[in-house]
LUMDO-927228 format. One record per atom (N, C-alpha, C): x, y, z; residue in one letter. Coordinates in steps of 0.2 Angstrom, whole numbers, padded with zeros to 4 digits, always signed. Layout:
BEGIN
XYZA/...
//
This chain:
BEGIN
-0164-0044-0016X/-0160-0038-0017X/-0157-0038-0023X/-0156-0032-0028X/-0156-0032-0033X/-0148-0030-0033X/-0143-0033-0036X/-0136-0032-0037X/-0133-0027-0040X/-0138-0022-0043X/-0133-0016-0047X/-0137-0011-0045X/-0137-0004-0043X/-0142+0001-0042X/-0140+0003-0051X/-0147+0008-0051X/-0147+0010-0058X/-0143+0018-0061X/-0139+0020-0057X/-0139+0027-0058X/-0132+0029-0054X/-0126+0033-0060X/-0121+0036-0055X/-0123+0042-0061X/-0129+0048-0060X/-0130+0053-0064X/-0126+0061-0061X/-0126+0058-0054X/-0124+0063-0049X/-0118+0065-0050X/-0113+0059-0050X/-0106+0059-0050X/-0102+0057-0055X/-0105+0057-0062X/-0103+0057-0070X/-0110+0059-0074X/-0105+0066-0077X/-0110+0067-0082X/-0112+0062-0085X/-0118+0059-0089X/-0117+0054-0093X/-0119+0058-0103X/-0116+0055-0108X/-0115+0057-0112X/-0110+0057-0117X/-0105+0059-0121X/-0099+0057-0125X/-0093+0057-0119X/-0090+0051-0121X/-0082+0049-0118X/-0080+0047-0121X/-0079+0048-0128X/-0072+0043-0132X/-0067+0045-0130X/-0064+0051-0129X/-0058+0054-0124X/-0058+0050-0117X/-0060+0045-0117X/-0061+0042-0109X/-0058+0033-0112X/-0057+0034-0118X/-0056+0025-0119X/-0048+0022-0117X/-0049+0017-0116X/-0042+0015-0111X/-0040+0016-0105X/-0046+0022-0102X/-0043+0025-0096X/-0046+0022-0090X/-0047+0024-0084X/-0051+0020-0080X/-0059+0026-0076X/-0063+0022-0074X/-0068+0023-0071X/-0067+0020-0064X/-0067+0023-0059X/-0066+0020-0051X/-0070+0024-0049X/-0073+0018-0043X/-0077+0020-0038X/-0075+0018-0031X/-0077+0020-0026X/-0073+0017-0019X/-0080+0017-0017X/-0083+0014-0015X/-0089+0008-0013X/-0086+0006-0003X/-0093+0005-0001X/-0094+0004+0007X/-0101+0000+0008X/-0101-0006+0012X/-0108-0011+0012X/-0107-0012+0019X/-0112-0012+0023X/-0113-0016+0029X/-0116-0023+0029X/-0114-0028+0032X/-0118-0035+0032X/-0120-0037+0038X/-0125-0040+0040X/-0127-0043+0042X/-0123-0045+0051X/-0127-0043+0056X/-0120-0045+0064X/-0121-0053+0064X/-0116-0054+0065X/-0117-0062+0068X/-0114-0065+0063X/-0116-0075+0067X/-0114-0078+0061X/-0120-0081+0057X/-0119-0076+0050X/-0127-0079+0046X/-0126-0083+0040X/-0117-0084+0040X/-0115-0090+0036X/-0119-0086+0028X/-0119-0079+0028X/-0118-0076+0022X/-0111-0077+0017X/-0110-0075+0011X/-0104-0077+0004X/-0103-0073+0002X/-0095-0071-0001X/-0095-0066-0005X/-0098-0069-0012X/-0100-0060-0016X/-0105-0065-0021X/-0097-0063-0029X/-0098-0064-0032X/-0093-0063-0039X/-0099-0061-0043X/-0097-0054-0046X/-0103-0052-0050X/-0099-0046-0054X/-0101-0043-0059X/-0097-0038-0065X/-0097-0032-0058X/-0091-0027-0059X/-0094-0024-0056X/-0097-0015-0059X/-0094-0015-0067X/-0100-0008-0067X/-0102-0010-0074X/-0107-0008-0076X/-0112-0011-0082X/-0112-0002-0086X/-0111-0004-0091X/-0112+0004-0096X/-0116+0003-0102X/-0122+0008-0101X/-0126+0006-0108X/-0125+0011-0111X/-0125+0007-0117X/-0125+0016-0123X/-0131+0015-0129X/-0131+0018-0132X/-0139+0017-0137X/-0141+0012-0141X/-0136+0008-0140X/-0140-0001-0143X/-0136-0005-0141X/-0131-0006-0134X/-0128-0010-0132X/-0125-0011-0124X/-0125-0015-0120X/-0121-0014-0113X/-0116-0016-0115X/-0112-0013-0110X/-0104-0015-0109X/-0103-0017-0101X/-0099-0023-0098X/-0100-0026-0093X/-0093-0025-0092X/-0089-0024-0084X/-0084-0023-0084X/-0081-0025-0077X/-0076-0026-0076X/-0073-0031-0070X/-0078-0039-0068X/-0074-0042-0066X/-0078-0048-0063X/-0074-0049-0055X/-0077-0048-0053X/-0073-0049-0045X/-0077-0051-0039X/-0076-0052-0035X/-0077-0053-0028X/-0072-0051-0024X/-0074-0045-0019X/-0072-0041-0015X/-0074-0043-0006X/-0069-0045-0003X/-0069-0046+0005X/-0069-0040+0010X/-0071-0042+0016X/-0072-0037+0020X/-0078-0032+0018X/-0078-0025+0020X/-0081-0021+0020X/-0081-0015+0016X/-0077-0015+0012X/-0075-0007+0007X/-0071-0012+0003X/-0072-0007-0004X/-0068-0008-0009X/-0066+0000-0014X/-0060-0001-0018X/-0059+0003-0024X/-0060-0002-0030X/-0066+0001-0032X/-0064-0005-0039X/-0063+0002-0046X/-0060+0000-0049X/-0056+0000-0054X/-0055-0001-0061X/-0060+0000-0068X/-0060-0003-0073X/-0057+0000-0077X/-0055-0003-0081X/-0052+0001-0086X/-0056-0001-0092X/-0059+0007-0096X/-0064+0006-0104X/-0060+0004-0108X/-0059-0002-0109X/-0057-0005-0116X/-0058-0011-0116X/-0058-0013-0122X/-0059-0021-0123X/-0057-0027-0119X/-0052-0024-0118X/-0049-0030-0112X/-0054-0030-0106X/-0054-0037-0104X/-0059-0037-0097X/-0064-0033-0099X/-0067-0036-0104X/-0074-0032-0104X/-0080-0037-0109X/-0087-0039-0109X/-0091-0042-0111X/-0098-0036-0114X/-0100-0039-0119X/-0106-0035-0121X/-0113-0042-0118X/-0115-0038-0118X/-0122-0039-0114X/-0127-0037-0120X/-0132-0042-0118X/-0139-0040-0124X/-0143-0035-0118X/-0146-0030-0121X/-0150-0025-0119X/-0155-0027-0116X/-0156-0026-0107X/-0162-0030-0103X/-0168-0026-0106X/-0174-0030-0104X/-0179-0026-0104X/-0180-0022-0100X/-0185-0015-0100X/-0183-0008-0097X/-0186-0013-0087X/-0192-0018-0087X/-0193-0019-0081X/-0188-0024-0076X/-0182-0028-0082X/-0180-0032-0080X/-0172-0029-0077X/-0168-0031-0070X/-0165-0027-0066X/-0161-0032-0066X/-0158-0038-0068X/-0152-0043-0069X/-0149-0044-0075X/-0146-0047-0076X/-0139-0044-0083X/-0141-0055-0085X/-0143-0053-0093X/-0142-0062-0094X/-0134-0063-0097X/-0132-0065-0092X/-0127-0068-0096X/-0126-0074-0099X/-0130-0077-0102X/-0132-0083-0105X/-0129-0080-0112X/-0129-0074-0113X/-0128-0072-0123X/-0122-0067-0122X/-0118-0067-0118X/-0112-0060-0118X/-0107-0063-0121X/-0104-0061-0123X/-0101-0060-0130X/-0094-0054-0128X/-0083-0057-0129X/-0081-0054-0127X/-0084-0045-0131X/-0079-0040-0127X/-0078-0035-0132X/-0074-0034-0138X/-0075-0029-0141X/-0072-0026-0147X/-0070-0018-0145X/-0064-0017-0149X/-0065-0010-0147X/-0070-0007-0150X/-0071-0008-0155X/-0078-0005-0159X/-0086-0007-0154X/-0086-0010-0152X/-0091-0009-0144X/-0091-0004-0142X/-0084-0003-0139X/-0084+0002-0132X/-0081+0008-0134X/-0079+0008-0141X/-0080+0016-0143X/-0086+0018-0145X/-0093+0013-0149X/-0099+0015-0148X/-0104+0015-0143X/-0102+0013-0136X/-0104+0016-0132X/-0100+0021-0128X/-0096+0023-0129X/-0093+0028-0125X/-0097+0036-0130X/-0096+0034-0136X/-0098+0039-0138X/-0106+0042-0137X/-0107+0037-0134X/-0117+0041-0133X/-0118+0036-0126X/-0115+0038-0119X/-0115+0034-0113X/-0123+0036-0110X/-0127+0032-0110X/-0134+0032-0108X/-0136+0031-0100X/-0133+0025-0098X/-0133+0025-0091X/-0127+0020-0089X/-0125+0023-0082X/-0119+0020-0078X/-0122+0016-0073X/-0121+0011-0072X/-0124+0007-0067X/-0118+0003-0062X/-0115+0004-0057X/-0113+0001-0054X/-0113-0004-0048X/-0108-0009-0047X/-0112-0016-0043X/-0113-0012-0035X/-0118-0016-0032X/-0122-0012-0025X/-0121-0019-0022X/-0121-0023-0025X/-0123-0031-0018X/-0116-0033-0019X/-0109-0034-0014X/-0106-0039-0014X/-0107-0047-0007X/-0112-0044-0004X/-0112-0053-0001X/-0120-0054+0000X/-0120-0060+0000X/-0128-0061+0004X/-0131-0061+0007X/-0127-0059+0016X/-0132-0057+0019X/-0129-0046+0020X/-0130-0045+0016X/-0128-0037+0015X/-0133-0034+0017X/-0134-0028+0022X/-0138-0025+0024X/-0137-0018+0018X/-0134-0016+0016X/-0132-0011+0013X/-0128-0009+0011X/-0128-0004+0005X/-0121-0002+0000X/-0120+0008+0001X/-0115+0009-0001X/-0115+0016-0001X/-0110+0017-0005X/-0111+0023-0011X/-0106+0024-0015X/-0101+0032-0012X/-0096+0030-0009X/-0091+0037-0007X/-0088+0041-0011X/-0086+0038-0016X/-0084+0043-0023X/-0084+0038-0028X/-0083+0042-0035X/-0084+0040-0041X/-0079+0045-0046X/-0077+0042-0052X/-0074+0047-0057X/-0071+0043-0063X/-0072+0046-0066X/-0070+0046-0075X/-0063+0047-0077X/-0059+0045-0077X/-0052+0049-0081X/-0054+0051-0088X/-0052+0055-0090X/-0050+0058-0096X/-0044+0061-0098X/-0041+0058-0106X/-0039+0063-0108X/-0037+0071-0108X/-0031+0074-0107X/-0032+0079-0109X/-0028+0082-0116X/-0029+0087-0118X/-0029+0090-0126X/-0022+0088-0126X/-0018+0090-0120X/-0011+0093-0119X/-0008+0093-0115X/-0003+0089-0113X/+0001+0091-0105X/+0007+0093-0106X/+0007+0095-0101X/+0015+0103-0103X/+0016+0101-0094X/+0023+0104-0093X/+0025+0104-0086X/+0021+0113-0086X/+0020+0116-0090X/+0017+0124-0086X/+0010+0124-0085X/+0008+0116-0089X/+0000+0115-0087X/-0001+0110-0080X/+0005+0109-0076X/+0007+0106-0070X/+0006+0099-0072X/+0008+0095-0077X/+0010+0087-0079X/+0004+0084-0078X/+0004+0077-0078X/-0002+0073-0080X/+0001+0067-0084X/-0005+0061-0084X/-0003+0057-0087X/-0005+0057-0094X/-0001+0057-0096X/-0002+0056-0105X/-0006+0047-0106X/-0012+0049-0109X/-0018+0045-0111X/-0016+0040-0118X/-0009+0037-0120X/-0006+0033-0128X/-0012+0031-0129X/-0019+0028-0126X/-0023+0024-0131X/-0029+0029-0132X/-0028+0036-0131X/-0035+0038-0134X/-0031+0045-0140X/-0035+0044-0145X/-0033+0046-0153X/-0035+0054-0153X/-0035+0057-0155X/-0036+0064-0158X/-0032+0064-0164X/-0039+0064-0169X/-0039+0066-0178X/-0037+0071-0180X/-0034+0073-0184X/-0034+0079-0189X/-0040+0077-0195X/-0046+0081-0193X/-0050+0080-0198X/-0051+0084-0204X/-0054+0080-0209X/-0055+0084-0215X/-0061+0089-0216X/-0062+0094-0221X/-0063+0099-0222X/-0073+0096-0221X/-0078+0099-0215X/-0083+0096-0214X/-0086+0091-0208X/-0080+0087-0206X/-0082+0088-0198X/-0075+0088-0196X/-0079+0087-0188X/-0074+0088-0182X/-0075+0085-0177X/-0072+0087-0171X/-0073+0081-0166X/-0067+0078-0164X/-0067+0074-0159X/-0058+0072-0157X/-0058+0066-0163X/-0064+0062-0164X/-0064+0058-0168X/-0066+0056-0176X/-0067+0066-0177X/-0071+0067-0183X/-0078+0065-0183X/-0080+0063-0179X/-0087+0059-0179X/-0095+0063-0178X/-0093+0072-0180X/-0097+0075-0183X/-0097+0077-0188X/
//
């Protein structure tokens, strides 16, 4: 049984998020296991993987008890590993060559997010996973009490760019 499904296309656009760095990514996750005693384990595995156009990004490490969980990451260098890019047939993550992060990692994959892949196996005798919701935080432009308040987002930048591009990050 394979430990990550490949696809949250449904319930995040995938594409630019630098507006999205520091902030979190949560999923609230549901698994059935196996009845009886089958002397199945929790397993500890990353639990969301982010690819962008020449690098994974690997994020929480945990093991989760019982039967539901909210997991929680937060996009930034903290608790986060880069991962070498598997081959298109291969469906496990080597971590033999991971390597922590940089913010320079996870701003160049936020800026061009390819696929989201979240963990689907947490024990071994698992019958099955189900994802119940998902979501992205972002930044917003500006919060005002007339815009009804919000969290102010300190780690993500918005540039006053020079004459030729633009962008929150100039990065056209």
């Amino acid at each position: 049984t394979e430990i990550y499904t490949l696809s949250l296309h449904d319930a995040l656009p995938i594409c630019y998020h630098l507006d999205s760095y520091g902030l979190r990514l949560v999923l609230h996750v549901s698994w059935v296991q196996a009845r009886g005693d089958t002397s199945g384990r929790v397993l500890r595995e990353y639990d969301v993987l982010v690819r962008g156009r020449s690098s994974m990004l690997a994020f929480g490490e945990s093991s989760h008890e019982g039967n539901n969980a909210t997991i929680a990451v937060r996009l930034n260098e903290i608790e986060c590993e880069v991962l070498p890019l598997p081959e298109p047939t291969h469906t496990r993550v080597d971590r033999s060559s991971a390597r922590p992060c940089t913010r320079n990692d996870v701003m160049h994959v936020l800026f061009d997010i390819r696929l989201v892949m979240f963990r689907a196996k947490f024990r071994t005798d698992q019958l099955e996973s189900m994802l119940l919701d998902a979501y992205l935080e972002k930044a917003a432009h500006a919060v005002s009490d007339e815009d009804g308040g919000g969290l102010l987002a300190s780690s993500v930048e918005l540039c006053s760019c020079p004459p030729g591009y633009m962008g929150p990050s100039c990065e056209t």
